[in-house]
DRENMIPA-153324 format. One record per residue: z, x, y of N, C-alpha, C in turn. Coordinates in steps of 0.02 Angstrom, whole numbers, plus 50000, padded with zeros to 5 digits. Layout:
REM residues N
ZXYZXYZXY;...
This chain:
REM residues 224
574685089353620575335091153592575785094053647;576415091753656576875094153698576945101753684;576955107053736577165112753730577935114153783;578165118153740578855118953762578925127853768;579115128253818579095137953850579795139953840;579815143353806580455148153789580505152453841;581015153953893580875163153924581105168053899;581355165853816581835169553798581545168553728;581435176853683581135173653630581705169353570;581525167253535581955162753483581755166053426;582365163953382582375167253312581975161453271;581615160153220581635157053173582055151153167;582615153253138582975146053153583005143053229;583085145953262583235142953334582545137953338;581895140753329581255135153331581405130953280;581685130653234581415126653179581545117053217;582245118653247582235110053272581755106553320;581505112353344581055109353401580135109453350;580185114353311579475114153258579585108253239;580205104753219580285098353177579985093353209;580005093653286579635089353336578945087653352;578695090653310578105092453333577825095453400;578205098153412577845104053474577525109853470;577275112353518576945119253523577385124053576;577875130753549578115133653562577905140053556;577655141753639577735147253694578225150153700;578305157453690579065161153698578635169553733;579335170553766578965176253815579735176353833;579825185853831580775187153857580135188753948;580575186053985580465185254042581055192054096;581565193954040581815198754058582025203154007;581875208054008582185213853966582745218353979;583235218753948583835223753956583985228953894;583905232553977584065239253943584755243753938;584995245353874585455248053883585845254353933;586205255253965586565261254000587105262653967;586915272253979587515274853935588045275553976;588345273953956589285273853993589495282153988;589405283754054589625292054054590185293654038;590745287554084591455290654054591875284054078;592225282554053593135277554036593435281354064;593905278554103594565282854140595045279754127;595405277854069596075276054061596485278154071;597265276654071597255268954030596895262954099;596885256554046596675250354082597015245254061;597435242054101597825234154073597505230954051;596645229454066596245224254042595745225054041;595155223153974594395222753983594055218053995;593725217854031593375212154039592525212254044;592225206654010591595205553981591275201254007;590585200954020590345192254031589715192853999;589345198453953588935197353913588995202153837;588555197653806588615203153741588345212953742;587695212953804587485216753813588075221153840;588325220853878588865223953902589535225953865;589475221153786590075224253756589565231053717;588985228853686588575233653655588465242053669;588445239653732588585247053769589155250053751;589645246553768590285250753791590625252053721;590375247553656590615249453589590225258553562;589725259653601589355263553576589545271053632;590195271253685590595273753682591145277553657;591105284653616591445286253564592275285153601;592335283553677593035284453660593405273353665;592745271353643593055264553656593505262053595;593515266053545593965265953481594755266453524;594935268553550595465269353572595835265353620;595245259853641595555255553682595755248253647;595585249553587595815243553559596375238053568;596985243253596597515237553599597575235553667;596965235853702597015235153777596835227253763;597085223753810596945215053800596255217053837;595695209953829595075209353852594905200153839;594725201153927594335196753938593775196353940;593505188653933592835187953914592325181953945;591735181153948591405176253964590975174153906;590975168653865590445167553821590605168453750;590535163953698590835162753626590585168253604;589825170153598589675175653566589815180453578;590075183353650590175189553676591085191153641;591455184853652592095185053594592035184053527;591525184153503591585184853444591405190953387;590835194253471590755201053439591305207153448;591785205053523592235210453519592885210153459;592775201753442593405200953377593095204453305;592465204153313592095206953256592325215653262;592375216853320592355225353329592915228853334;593435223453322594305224853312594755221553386;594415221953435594765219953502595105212453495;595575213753538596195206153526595835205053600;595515197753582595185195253655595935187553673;596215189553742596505187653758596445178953793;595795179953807595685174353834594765174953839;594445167853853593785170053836593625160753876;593025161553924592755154553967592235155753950;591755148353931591075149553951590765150554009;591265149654062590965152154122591305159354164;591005161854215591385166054263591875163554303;591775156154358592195153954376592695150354316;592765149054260593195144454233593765152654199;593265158554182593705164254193594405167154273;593905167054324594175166054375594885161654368;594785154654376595195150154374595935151554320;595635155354260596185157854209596605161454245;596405164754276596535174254310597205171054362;596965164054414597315165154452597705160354443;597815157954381598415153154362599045158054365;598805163654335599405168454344599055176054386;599075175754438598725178154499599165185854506;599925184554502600315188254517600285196754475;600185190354413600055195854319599635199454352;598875199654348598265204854381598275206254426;598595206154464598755210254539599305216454533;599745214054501600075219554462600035224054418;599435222354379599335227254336598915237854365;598845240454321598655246254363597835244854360;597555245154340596755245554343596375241354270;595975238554308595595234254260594745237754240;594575235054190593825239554180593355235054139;592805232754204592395228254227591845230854203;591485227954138590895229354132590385227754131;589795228254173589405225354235588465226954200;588205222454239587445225254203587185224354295;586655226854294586375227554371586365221354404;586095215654358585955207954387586635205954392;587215209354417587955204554406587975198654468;588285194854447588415188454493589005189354551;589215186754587589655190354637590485185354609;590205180754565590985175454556591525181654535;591575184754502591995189554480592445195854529;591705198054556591965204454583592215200854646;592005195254660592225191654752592855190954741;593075188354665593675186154663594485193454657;593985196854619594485205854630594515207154687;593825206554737594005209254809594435206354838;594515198154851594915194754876595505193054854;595805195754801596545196954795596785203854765;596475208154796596665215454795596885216954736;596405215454660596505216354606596095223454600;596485227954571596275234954561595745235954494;595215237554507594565234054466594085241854465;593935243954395593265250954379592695246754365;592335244654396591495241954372591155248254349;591055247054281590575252254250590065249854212;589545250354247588865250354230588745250854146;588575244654136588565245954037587765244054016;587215240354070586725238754059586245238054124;585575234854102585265237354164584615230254150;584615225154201584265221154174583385221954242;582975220454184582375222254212581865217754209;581565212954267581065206554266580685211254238;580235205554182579845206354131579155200654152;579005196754200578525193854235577935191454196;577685186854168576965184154141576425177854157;575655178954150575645171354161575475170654102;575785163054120575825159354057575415153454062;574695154754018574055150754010574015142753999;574685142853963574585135453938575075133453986;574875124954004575235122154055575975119054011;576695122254017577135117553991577185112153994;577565107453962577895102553976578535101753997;579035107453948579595109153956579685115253937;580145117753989580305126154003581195126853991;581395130553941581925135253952582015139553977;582695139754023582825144954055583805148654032;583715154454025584385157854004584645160854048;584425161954092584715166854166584525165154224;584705165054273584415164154343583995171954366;583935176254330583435181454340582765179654286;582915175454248582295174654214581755167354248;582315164154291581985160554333581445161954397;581705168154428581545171954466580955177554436;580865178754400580305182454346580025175854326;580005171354309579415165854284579085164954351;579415165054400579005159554460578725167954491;578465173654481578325177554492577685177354499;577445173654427576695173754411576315167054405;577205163054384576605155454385577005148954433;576625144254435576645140954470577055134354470;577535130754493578085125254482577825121154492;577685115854457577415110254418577975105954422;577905100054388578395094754361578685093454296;578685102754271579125102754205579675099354214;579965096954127580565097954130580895103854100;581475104754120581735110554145582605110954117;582755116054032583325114954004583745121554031;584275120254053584605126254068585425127954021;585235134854029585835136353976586555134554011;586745135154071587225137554122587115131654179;587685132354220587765128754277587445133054349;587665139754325587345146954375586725143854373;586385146354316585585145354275585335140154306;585685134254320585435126854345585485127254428;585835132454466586005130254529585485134154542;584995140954521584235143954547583915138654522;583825136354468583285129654459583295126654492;583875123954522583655117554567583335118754629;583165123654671582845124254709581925124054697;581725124754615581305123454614580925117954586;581435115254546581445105854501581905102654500;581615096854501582165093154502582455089454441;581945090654390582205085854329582395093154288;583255092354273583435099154233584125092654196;584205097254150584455096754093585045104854082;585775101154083586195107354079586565107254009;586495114053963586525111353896587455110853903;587755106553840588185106853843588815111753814;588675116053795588835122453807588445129253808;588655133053832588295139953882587915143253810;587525139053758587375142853711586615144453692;586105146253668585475146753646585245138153590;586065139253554585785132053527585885128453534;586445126453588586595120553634585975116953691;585575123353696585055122253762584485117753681;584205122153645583805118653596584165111953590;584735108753554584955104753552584755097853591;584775101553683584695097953714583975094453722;583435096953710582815096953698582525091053644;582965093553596582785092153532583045080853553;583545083453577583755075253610583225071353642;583135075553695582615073353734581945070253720;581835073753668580995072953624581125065253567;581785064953557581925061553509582235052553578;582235053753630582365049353672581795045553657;
């Protein structure tokens, strides 16, 4: 029976399309995050900006983030805008990616350079597309620490067939303990896919940055 490795555990529904397949599904969080308490906000801020859900979680659990509500906020990722629309925030604009955020930013380059201070909320594993892009056009930017992500490392007994991957830190925590084979290999992200490829070559990029877009893609595959 084909087994398929989650690094990320799945809900119930999320297995059910790939259970429909008849597979054997392996799940193991390959990274764990932990929340950080946000000591202090220094407003005001022209803009928020997000690139995970973990990072809005934090900063909602901020007693003074009630007050920033009418601050516009940017975002990375459907779910991460959908929890700050859930939490009252007017999300101004929202990419599934960092660079396709980027690219928004400097259509009107002049707007965020002008503004007084922006407030960047960051987890330890941050990627550099963002902050490279504040440094290099002298966009006035608070990175505040809202989470804290921590390799979670296992071996994993049974030989896959096919492996999901959600992060390029959970890539880096799988190959910790086991060994690269000739899985195939579904990635959530284009980031996610550019650490994979150094270690496979047969990957699969889902077609959008989602948990059930990556299943989706799988579920294709098995059905090829």
């Amino acid at each position: 029976m084909m087994i398929v490795l989650s690094t990320k555990k799945l809900s119930d529904a999320q297995k059910a399309p790939l259970l429909a397949q008849g597979v054997t599904i392996v799940e193991h969080d390959f990274i764990r995050t932990l929340p950080v308490k946000i000591k202090e906000l220094n407003p005001p801020y022209s803009a928020l900006v997000f690139t995970s859900k973990n990072a809005v979680n934090s900063f909602l659990q901020h007693p003074e983030a009630e007050k920033l509500k009418n601050v516009p906020v940017l975002c990375v990722g459907q779910k991460t805008a959908e929890l700050l629309t859930e939490a009252g925030f007017t999300v101004e604009h929202s990419e599934p990616y960092a660079a396709l955020l980027v690219d928004y930013m400097k259509a009107d380059l002049a707007r965020f350079q002008q503004m007084e201070k922006i407030a960047f909320f960051v987890g330890t594993s941050k990627l550099p597309t963002l902050p490279n892009f504040f440094a290099e056009n002298a966009i006035n930017v608070e990175e505040i620490l809202a989470y804290q992500s921590v390799p979670a490392p296992r071996i994993i007994d049974e030989q896959p067939d096919i492996i999901l991957f959600f992060s390029p830190s959970a890539i880096v925590s799988y190959c910790i303990c086991n060994l690269v084979r000739t899985e195939k290999v579904f990635c959530i992200g284009t980031t996610t896919a550019d650490t994979a490829q150094h270690f496979w070559q047969d990957l699969t990029i889902a077609d959008v940055p989602t948990i059930d877009s990556v299943i989706e893609g799988v579920v294709r595959s098995l059905k090829a």
